[in-house]
N, C-alpha and C positions, 0 to 999 in steps of 0.2 A: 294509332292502330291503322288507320289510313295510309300512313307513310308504310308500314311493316305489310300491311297487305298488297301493296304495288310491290314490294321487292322481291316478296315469295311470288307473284305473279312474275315475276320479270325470270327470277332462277328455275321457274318450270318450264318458262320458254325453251330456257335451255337443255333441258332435260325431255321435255315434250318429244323428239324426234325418236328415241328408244320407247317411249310408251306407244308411241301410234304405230312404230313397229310391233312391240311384243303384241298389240290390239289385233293387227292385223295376221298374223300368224295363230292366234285364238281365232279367228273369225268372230270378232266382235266390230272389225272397223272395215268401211270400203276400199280397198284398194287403189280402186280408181278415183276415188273421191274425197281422197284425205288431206289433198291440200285446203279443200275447205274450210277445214276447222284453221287455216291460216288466213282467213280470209281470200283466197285466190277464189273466186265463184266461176259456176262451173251454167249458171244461167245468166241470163239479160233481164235486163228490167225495163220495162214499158215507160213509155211516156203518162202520165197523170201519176193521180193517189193512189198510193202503196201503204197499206196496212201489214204489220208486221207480228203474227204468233209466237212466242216459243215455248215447249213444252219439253219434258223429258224423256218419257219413254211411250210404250204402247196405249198404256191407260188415258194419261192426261192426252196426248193426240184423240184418240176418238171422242175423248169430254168434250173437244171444241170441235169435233168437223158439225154437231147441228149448226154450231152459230157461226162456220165460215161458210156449209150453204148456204145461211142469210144471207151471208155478204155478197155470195158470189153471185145475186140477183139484183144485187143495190148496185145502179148507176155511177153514184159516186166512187166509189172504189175501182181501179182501173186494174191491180193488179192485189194478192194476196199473199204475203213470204213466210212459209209455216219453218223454221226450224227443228231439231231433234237432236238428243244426244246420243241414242240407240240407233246400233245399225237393222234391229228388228222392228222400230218405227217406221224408217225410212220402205222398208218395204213394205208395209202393211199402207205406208202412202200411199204407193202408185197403185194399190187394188183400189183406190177412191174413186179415180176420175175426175176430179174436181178442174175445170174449164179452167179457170185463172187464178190459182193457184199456186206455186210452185213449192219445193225442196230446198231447202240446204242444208249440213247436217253445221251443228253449231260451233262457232268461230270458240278458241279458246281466250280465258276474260282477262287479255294484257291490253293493256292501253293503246298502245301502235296498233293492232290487229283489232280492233274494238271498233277505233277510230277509222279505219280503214274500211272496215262493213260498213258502219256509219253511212262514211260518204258516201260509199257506193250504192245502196239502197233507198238512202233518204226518206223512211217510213213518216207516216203522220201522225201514229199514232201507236206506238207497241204497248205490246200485252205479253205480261210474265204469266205463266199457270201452275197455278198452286205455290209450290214452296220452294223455286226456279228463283234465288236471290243471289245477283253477281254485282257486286259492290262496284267495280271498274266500268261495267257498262251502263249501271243506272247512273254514274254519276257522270258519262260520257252524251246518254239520253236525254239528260236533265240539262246540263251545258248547254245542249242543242236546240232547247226548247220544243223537246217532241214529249209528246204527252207520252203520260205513264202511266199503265193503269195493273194493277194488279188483280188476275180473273180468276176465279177458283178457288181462290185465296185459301190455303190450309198452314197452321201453323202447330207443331203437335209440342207437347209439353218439355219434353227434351229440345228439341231445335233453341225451341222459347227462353228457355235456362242457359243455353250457348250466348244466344242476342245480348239476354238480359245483363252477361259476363262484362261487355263491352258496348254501356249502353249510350256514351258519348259518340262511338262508332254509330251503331247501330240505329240512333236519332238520327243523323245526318244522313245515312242511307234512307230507311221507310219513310221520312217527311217529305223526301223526293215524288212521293208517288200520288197522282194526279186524283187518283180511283182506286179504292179497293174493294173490289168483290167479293166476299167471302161465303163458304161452306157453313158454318156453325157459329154459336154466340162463343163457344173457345178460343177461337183464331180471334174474333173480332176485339176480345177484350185484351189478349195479348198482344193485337195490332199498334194497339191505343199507348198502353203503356210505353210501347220501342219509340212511337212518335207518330205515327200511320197519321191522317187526317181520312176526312171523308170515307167513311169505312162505311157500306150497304152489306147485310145479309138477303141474298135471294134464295139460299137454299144451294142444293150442290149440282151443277152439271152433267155431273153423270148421270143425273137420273131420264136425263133429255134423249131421244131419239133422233136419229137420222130418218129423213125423208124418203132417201131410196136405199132400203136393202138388199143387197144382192143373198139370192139363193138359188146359185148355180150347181152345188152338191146336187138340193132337192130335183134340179133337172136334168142329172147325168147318169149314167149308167149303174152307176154306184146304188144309187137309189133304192133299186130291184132291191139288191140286197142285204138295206138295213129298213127296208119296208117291212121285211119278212122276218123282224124281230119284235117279238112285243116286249122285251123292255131292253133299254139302251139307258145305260152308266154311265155316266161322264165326270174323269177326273181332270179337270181345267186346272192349267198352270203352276202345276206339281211342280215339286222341290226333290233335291236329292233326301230319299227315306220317307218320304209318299207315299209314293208309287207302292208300297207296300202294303196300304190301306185296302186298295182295291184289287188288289192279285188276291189278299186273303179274303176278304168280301168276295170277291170271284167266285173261290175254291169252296166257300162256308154254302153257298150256294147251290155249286154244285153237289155238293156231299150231300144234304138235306135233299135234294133234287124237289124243292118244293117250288122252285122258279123254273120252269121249262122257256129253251130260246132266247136265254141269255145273251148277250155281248157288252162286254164293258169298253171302252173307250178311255185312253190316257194322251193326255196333251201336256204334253211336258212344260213350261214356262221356259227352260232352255233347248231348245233343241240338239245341242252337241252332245247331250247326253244318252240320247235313243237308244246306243249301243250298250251302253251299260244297262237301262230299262229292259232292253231286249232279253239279255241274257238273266236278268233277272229272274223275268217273268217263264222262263224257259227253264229254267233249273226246277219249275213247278209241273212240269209235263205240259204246260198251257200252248197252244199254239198261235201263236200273232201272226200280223198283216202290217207292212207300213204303209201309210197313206200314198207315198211318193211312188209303189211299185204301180207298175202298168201290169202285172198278171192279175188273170182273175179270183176274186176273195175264195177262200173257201169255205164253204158254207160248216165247216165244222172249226171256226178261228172261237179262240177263246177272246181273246184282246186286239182292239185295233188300236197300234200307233201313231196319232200324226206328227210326222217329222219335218213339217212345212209350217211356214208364220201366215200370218193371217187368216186359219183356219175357223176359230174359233169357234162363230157366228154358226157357220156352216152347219158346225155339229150342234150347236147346241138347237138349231131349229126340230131336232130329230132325236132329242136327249126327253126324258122322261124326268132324270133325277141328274143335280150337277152337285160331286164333291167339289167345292174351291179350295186349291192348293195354297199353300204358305198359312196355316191355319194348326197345324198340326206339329210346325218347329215355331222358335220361336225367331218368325219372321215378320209377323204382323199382319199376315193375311195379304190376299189379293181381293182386287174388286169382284163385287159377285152382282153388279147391278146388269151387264151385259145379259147374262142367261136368265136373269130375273127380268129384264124386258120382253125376254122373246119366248117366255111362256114356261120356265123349268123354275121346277121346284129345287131349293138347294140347301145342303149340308154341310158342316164347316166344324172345323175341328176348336180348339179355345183361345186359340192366338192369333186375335183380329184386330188388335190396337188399334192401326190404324186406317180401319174400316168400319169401329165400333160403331158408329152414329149413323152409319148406312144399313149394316145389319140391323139395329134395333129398330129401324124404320121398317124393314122387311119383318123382321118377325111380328111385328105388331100386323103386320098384313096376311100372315100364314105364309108368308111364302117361304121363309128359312127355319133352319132348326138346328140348335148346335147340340155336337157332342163329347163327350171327354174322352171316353179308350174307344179302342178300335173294338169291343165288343156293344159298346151302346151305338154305335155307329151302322154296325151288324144290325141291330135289334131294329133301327128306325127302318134302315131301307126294309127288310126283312117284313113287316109288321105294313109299311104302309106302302108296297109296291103295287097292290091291286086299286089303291085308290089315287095313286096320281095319274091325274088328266094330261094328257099331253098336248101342248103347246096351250095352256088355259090362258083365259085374258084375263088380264089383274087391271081393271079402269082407274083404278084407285091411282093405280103404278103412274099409268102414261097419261091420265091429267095433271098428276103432280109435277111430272117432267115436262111437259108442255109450259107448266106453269114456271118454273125457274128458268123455261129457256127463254121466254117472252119476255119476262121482268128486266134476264140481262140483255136480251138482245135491244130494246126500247131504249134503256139506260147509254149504254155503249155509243149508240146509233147517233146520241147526242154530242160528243167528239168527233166524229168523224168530217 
């Protein structure tokens, strides 16, 4: 399997230069920064220790930026290499600031090109997140004698049944790994079986917070006027046929007229799609706002769209109630611990697979509540809009999260 996995890596090589084009014409890829994923790097690397991230997409990056501020106050570490395979990560990087730090968007996993980053970076220690498993470079990392640790560690039931397929492969990859962190006793037991060693449960990183949040929204012009709404809707990280949920909750709304000073709020999870959203929402008489215009709102918009990444936070400081998108196809939900940090109550439709163990933690806390049709969804915001607090503080929430970031940042601290 070994042998059959380098060869398909070797023939996408060959094939890679029409995907990173059709990418870039999606505007999914940087233009300017696509030989990366070839290894050509596009930064310098310092002199001393270099610890080395990498994560997938938007989510898994903010699960580690608490514990690479750690790092970025630990002496020993000189520099820090976060990779990404979203070009929507990469931007939502540089709203960080993070001092020593840097970007790369991730090398594709052929052996030349592997080996090639390798050299050039010389980490001391890399960290895969979550369920980030490239057979070519652990066994490139492992070669090298650089520690390996596996952080976030999630492994869901299907993945599990793929490994399991090929579990002489699949041994010799996970026994590789130095450390494994893991989310839940699910991952942990399935680690075990593939070959995993040294497997800790701390709990999940997401539930961890950042030190500094920015809340530049709450200090701009804009402010005026979503001050001057008492309730604010937010549909975070919608999918296509979403968005539907909340135009109708809008409309149900406003017909009853039992909610005055409404405004709902959609954040699309992709953003190429606004225009379709738009015209959506507009075939209802509703009138929207993009985020991205410089005119001023008008004070009679039914929906505000944001059509810009790294929003999210922003809105949800100033949301009352969060729908979380990918809950309502059957995609598995998106993370809803974001808006459940920063004080919003939130609703979710029945298809959260691979969020279950994080919502069931939240509902046992009051903070989520799920629904099945879009009329019990109706009924909840409906029913309990006069009682949600805004921005409430859940202590329960952020000792827990303080508590799993300590446990791994302690653990970690000790390879380094």
């Amino acid at each position: 399997m070994k042998i059959i996995y380098r060869i398909v890596s070797e023939l996408f090589l060959l094939v890679s230069p029409l995907v990173i084009l059709y990418r870039i014409l999606k505007n999914k890829e940087d233009k300017r920064r696509f030989l990366e994923r070839y290894g050509i790097n596009s930064k310098k690397r310092n002199k001393g220790k270099l610890i080395w991230f990498h994560c997938s997409s938007v989510g898994e990056l903010l699960s580690l930026i608490p514990l690479i501020e750690n790092f970025e106050t630990n002496n020993k570490v000189k520099q820090i290499l976060v990779t990404t395979t979203t070009l929507s990560s990469s931007k939502i990087f540089y709203k960080l600031n993070l001092k020593k730090t840097i970007h790369q968007f991730f090398p594709i996993d052929n052996v030349f090109i592997i080996n090639k980053f390798i050299s050039y970076w010389k980490p001391s220690v890399f960290f895969l997140c979550e369920s980030e498993i490239w057979p070519n470079l652990i066994n490139k990392i492992s070669e090298q004698g650089i520690k390996l640790v596996l952080i976030n560690g999630r492994m869901t039931k299907k993945t599990f049944k793929r490994w399991k397929r090929i579990s002489n492969f699949s041994n010799n990859v996970f026994k590789k790994f130095d450390l494994c962190l893991i989310q839940n006793k699910e991952t942990g037991r399935r680690l075990k079986i593939l070959g995993a060693n040294n497997i800790l449960n701390f709990g999940n990183l997401k539930f961890s917070t950042r030190k500094k949040v920015k809340s530049d929204l709450l200090e701009s012009k804009k402010l005026k006027f979503f001050k001057n709404k008492k309730i604010i809707i937010t549909a975070a990280s919608t999918h296509p046929n979403e968005e539907s949920f909340i135009i109708q909750n809008h409309l149900n709304l406003k017909l009853k007229k039992k909610i005055k000073n409404i405004i709902s709020i959609i954040i699309p999870r992709h953003i190429e799609r606004v225009n379709d959203i738009q015209n959506e929402i507009e075939k209802f008489s509703l009138k929207t706002h993009l985020h991205s215009w410089n005119k001023k709102i008008d004070e009679n918009i039914d929906i505000y769209i944001v059509d810009t990444y790294g929003e999210l936070n922003k809105f949800y400081r100033i949301s009352n109630l969060v729908f979380m998108g990918g809950s309502l196809i059957i995609h598995g939900g998106q993370n809803p611990l974001e808006p459940a940090k920063l004080g919003c109550k939130i609703i979710y439709g029945p298809y959260i697979s691979n969020f279950s163990e994080i919502y069931k933690k939240l509902d046992k806390m009051n903070i989520s509540r799920k629904f099945i049709s879009y009329n019990s969804g109706f009924k909840i915001i409906e029913k309990n809009h006069n009682k949600i607090k805004l921005n409430f503080n859940n202590k329960n929430l952020t000792n827990y999260g303080k508590k799993v970031l300590n446990l791994t940042f302690s653990e970690i601290k000790k390879l380094i």
